[in-house]
N, CA, C and O of each residue as an XYZ file, in Angstrom:
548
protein
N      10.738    -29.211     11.145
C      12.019    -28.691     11.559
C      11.880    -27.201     11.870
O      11.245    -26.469     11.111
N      12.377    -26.817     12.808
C      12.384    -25.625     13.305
C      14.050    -24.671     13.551
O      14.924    -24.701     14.417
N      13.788    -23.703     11.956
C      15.287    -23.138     12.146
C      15.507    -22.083     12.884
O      16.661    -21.964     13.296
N      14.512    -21.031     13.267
C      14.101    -19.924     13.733
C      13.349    -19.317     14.428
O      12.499    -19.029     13.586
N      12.962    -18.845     15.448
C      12.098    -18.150     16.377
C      11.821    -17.255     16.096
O      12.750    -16.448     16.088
N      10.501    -16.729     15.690
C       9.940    -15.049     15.152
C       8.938    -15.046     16.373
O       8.085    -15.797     16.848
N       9.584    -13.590     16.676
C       8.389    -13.033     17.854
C       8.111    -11.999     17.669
O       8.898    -11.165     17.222
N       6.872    -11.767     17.973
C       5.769    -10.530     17.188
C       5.125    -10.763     18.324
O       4.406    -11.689     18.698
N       5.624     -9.431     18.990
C       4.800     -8.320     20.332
C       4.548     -9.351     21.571
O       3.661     -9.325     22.424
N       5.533    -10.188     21.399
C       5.483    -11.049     22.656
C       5.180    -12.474     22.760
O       5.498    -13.113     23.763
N       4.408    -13.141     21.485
C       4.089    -14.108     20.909
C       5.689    -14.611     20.329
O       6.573    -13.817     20.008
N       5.828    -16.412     20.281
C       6.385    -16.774     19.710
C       6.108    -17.931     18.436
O       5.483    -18.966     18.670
N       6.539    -17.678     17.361
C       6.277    -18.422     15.938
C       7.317    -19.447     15.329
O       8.029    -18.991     14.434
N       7.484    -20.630     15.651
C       8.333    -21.859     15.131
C       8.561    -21.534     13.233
O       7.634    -21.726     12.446
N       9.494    -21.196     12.936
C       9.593    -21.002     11.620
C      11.063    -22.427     10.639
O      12.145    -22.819     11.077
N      10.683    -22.609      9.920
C      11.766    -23.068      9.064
C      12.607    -22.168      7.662
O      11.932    -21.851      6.682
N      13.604    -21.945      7.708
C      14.012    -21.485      6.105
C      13.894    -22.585      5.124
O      14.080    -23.795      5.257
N      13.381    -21.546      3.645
C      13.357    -22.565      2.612
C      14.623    -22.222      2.136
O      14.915    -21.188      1.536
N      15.482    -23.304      2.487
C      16.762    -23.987      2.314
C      17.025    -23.993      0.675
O      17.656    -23.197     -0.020
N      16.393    -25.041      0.372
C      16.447    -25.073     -1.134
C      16.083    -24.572     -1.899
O      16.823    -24.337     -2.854
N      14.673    -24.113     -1.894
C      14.096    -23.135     -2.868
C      14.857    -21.720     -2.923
O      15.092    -21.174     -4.001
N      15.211    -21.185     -1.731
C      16.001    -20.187     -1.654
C      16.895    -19.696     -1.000
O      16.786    -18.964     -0.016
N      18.405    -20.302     -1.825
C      19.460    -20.578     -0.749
C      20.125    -19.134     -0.886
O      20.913    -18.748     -0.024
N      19.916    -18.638     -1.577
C      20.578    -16.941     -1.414
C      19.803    -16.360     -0.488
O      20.057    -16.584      0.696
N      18.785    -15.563     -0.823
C      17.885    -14.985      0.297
C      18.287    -15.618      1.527
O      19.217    -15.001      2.047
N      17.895    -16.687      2.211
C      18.561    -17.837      3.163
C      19.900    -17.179      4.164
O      19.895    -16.633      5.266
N      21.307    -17.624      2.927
C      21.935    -16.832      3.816
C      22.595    -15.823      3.477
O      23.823    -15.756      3.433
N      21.446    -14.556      3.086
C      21.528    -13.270      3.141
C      21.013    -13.138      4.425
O      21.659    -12.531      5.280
N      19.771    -13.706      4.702
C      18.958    -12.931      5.916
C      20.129    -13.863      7.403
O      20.194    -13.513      8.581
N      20.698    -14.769      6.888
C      21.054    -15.365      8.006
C      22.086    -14.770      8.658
O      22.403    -14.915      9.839
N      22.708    -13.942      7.638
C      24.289    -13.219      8.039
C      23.394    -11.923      9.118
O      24.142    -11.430      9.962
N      22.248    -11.503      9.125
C      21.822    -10.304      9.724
C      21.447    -11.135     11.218
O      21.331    -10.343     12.153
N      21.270    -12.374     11.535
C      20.051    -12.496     12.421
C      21.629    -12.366     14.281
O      22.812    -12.637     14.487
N      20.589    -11.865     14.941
C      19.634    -12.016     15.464
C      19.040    -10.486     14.972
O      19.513     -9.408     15.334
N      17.813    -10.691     14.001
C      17.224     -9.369     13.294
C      16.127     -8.726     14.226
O      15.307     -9.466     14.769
N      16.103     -7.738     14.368
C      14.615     -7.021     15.392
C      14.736     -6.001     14.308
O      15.751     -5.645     13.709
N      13.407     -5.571     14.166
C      12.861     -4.779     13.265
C      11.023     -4.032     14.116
O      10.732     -4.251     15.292
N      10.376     -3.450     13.424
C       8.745     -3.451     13.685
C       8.035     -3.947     12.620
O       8.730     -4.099     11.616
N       6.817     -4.265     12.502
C       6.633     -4.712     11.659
C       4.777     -3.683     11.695
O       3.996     -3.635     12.646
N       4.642     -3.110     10.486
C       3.559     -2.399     10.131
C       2.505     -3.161      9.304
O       2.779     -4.212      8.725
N       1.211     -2.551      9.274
C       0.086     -3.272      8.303
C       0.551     -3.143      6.767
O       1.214     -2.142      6.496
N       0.400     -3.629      6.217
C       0.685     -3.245      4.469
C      -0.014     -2.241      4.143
O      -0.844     -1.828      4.952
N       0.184     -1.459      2.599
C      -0.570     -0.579      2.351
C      -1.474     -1.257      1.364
O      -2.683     -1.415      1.538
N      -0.580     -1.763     -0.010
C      -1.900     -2.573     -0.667
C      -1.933     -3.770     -0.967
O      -2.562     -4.247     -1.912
N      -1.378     -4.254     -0.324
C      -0.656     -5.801     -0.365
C      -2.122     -7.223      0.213
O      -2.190     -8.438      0.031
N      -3.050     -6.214      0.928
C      -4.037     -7.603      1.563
C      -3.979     -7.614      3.219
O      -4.227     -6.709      4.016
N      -3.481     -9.221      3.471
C      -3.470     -9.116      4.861
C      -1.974     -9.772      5.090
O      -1.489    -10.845      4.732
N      -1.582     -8.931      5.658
C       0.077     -9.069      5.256
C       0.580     -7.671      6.451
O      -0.045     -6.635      6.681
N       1.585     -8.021      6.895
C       2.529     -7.105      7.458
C       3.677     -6.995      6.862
O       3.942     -7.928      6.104
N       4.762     -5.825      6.987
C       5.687     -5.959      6.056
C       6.571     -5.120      7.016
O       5.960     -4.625      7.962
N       8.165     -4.824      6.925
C       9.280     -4.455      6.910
C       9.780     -3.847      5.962
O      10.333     -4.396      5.009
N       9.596     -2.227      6.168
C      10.096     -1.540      4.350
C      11.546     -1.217      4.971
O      11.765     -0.838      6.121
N      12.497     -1.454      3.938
C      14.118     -1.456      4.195
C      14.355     -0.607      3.270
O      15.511     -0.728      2.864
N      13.724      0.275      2.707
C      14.043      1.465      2.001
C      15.277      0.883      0.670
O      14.943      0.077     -0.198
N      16.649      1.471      0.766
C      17.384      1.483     -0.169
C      18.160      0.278      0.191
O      19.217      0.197     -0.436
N      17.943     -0.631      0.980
C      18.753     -1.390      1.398
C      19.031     -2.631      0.360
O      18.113     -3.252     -0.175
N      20.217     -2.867      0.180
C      20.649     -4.112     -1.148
C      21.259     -5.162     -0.348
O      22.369     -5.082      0.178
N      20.305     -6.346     -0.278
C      21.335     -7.523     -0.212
C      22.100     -8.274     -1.363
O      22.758     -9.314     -1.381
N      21.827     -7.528     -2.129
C      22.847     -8.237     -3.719
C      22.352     -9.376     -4.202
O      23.075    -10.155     -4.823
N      20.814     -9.659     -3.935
C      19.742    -10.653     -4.016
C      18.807    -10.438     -5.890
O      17.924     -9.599     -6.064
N      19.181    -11.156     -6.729
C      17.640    -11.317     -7.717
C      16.544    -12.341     -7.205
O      16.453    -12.791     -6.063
N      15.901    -12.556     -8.066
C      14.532    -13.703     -7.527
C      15.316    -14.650     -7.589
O      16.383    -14.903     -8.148
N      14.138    -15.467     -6.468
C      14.619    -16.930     -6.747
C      13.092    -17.278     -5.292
O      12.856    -16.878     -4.152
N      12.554    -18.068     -6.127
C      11.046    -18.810     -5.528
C      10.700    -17.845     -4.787
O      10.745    -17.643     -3.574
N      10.159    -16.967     -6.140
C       9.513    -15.242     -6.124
C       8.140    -15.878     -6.203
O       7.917    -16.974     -6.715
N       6.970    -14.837     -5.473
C       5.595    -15.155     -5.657
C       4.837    -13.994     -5.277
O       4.986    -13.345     -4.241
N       3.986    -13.782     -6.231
C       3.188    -12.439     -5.823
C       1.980    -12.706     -4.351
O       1.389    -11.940     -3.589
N       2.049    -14.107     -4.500
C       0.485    -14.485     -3.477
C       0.830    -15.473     -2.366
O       0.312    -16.590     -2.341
N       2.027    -14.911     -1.114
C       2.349    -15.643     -0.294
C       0.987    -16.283      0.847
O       0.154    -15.562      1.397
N       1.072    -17.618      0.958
C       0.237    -18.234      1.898
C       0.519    -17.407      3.331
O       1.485    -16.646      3.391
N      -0.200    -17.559      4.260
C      -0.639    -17.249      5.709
C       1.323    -17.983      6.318
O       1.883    -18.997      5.902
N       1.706    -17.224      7.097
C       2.854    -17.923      7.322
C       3.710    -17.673      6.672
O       4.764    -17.670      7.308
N       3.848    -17.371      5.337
C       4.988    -17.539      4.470
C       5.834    -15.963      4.753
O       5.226    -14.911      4.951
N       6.953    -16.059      4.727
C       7.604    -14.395      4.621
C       8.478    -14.420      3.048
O       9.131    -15.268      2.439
N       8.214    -13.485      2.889
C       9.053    -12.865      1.280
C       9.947    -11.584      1.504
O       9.739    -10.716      2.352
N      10.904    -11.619      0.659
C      11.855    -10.252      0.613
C      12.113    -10.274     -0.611
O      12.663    -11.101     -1.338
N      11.625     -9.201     -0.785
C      11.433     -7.616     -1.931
C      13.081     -7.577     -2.430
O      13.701     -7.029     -1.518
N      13.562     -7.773     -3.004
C      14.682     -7.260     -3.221
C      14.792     -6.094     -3.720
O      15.564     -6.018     -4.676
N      14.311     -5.216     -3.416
C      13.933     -4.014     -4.308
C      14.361     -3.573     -5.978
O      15.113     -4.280     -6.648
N      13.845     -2.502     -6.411
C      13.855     -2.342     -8.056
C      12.854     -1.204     -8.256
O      12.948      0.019     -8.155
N      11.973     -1.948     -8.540
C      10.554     -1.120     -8.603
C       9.772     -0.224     -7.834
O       9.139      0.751     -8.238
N       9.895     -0.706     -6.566
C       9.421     -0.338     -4.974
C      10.699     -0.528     -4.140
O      11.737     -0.898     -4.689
N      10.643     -0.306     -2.958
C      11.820     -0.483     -2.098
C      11.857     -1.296     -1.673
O      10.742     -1.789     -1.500
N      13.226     -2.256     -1.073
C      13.288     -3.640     -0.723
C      12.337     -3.633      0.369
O      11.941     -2.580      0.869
N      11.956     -4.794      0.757
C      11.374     -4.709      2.009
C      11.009     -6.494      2.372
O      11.294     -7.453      1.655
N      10.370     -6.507      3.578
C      10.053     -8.219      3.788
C       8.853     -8.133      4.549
O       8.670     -7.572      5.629
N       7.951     -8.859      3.729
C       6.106     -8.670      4.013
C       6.341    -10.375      4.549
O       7.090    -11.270      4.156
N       5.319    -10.293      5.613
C       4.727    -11.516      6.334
C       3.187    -11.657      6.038
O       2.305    -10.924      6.487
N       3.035    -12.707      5.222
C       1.310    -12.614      4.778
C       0.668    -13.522      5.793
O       1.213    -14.560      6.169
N      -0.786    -13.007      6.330
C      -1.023    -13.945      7.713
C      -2.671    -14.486      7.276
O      -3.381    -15.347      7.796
N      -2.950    -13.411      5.887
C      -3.982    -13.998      5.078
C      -3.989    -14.022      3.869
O      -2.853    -14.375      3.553
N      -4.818    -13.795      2.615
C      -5.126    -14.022      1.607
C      -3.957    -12.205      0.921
O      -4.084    -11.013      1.202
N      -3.341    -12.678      0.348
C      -2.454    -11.263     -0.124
C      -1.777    -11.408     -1.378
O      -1.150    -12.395     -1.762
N      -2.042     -9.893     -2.214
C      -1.690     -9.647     -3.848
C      -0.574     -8.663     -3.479
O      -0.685     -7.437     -3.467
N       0.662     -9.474     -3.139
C       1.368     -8.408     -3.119
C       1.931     -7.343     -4.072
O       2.562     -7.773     -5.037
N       1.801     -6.098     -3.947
C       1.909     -5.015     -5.057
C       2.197     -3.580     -4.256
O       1.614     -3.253     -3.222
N       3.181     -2.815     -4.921
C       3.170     -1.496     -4.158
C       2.323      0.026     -5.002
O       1.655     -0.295     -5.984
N       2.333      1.132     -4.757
C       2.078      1.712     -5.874
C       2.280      1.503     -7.164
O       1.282      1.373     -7.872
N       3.211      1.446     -7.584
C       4.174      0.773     -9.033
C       3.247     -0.226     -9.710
O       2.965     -0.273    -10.908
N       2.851     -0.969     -8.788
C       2.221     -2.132     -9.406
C       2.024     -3.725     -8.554
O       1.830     -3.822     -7.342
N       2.090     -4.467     -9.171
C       2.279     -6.012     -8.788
C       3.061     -6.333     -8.927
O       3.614     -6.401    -10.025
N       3.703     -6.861     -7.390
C       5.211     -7.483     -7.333
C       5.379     -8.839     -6.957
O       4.401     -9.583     -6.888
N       6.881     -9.351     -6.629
C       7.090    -10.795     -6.574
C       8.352    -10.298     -5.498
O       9.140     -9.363     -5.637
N       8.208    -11.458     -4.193
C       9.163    -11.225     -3.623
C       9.630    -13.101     -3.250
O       8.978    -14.137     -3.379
N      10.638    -12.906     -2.900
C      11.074    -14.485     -2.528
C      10.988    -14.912     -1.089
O      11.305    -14.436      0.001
N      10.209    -16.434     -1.717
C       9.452    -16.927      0.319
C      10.538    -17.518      0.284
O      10.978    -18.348     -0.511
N      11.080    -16.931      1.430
C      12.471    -18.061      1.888
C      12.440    -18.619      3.696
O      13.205    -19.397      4.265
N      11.323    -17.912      4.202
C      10.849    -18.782      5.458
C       9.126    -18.690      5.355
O       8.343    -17.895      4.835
N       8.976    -20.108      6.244
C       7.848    -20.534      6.298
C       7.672    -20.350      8.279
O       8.541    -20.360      9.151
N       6.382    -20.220      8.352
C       5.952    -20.156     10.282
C       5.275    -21.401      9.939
O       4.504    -21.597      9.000
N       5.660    -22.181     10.800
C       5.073    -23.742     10.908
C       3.940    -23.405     12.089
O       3.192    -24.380     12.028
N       3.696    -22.972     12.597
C       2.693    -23.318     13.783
C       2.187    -22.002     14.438
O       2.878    -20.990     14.549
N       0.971    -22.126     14.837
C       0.791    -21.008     15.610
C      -0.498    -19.430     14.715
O      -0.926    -18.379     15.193
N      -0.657    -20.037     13.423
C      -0.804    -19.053     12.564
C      -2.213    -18.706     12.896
O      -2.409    -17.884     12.001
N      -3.115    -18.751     13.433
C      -4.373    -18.340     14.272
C      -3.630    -17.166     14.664
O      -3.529    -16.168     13.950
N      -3.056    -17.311     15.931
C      -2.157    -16.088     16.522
C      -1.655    -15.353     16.046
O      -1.508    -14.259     16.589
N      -1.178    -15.614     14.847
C      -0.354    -15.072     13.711
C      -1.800    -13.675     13.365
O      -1.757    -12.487     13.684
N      -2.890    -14.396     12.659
C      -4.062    -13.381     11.978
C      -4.294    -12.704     12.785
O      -4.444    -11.490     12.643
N      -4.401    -13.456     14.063
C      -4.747    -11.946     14.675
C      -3.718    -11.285     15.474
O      -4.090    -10.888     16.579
N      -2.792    -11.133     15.223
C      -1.887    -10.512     15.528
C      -1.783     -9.280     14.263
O      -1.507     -8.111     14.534
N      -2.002     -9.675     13.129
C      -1.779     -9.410     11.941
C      -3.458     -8.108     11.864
O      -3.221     -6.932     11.590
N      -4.478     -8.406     12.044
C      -5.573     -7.693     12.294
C      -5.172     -6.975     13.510
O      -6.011     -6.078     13.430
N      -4.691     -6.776     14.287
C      -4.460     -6.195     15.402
C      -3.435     -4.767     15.090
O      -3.563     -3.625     15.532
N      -2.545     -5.253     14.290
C      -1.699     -3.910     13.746
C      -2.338     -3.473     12.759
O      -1.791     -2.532     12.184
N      -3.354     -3.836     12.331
C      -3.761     -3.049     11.422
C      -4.979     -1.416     12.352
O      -5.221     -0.215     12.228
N      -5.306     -2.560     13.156
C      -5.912     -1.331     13.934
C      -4.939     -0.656     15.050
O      -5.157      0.530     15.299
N      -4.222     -1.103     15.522
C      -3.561     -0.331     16.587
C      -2.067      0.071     16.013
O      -1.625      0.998     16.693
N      -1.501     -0.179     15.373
C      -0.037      0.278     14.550
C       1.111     -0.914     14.870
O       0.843     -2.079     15.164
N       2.483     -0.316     14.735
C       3.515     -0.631     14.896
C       3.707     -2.151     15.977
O       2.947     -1.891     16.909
N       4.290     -3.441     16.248
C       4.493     -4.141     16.741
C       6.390     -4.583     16.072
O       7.037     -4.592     15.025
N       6.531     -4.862     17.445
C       7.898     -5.167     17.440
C       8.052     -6.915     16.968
O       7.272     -7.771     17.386
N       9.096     -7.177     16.122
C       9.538     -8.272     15.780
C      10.475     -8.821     15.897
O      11.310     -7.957     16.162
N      11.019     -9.915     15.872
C      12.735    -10.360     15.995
C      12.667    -11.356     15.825
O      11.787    -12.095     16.269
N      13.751    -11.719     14.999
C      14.098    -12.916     14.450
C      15.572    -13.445     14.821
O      16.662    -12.874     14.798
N      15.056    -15.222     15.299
C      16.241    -15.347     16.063
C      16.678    -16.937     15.844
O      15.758    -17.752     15.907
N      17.745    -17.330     15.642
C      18.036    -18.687     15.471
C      17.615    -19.513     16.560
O      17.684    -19.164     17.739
N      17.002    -21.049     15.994
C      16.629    -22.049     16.824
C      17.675    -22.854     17.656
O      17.304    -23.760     18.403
């Protein structure tokens, strides 16, 4: 099932929300979409891109929080410790900020495409900033 369209720098990514596992996050992010943002390399997170939202509160605690999102998976930080933010892991990733080791909640999954995804994901790490947007199916 395909709830969402994520496009990163021109590429498009078939995504689903996790509905059940995380119906807050869900429709927190859903009340924002159609979302465009950039999306940067992580600092110590692995292989992962992320979205730092600074002070921003969606009035979100955990809920199917994980420090070690799969390739595909996206999480949001509800912030506390570090600042909220929403990391896209496209490889192997410990997510953690200075502070420490954190847990953010996977509430969408990228069903297809995730080759494109890594290296898209290696690509900002060497060249910077890429534009993103997230958009209903």
């Amino acid at each position: 099932m395909t709830d969402l369209v994520i496009e990163i720098d021109g590429h498009s990514f078939p995504a689903r929300f996790e509905e059940t596992a995380a119906p807050k996050t869900v429709a927190a992010f859903r009340a924002v979409l159609p979302y465009s943002e950039r999306i940067i390399h992580v600092r110590w997170s692995g292989e992962a891109c992320w979205i730092p939202l600074g002070d921003a509160d969606f009035g979100l605690g955990y809920e199917n929080a994980t420090s070690h999102p799969a390739p595909g998976q996206i999480i949001l930080y509800p912030g506390g410790v570090s600042e909220t933010e929403i990391l896209l892991g496209y490889g192997a990733v410990a997510f953690a900020s200075k502070a420490g080791p954190l847990a953010g909640n996977h509430f969408i999954t990228i069903t297809d495409n995730l080759d494109k995804l890594a290296e898209l994901g290696r690509e900002t790490l060497q060249t910077g900033a890429k534009k993103i947007v997230f958009r209903a199916a």
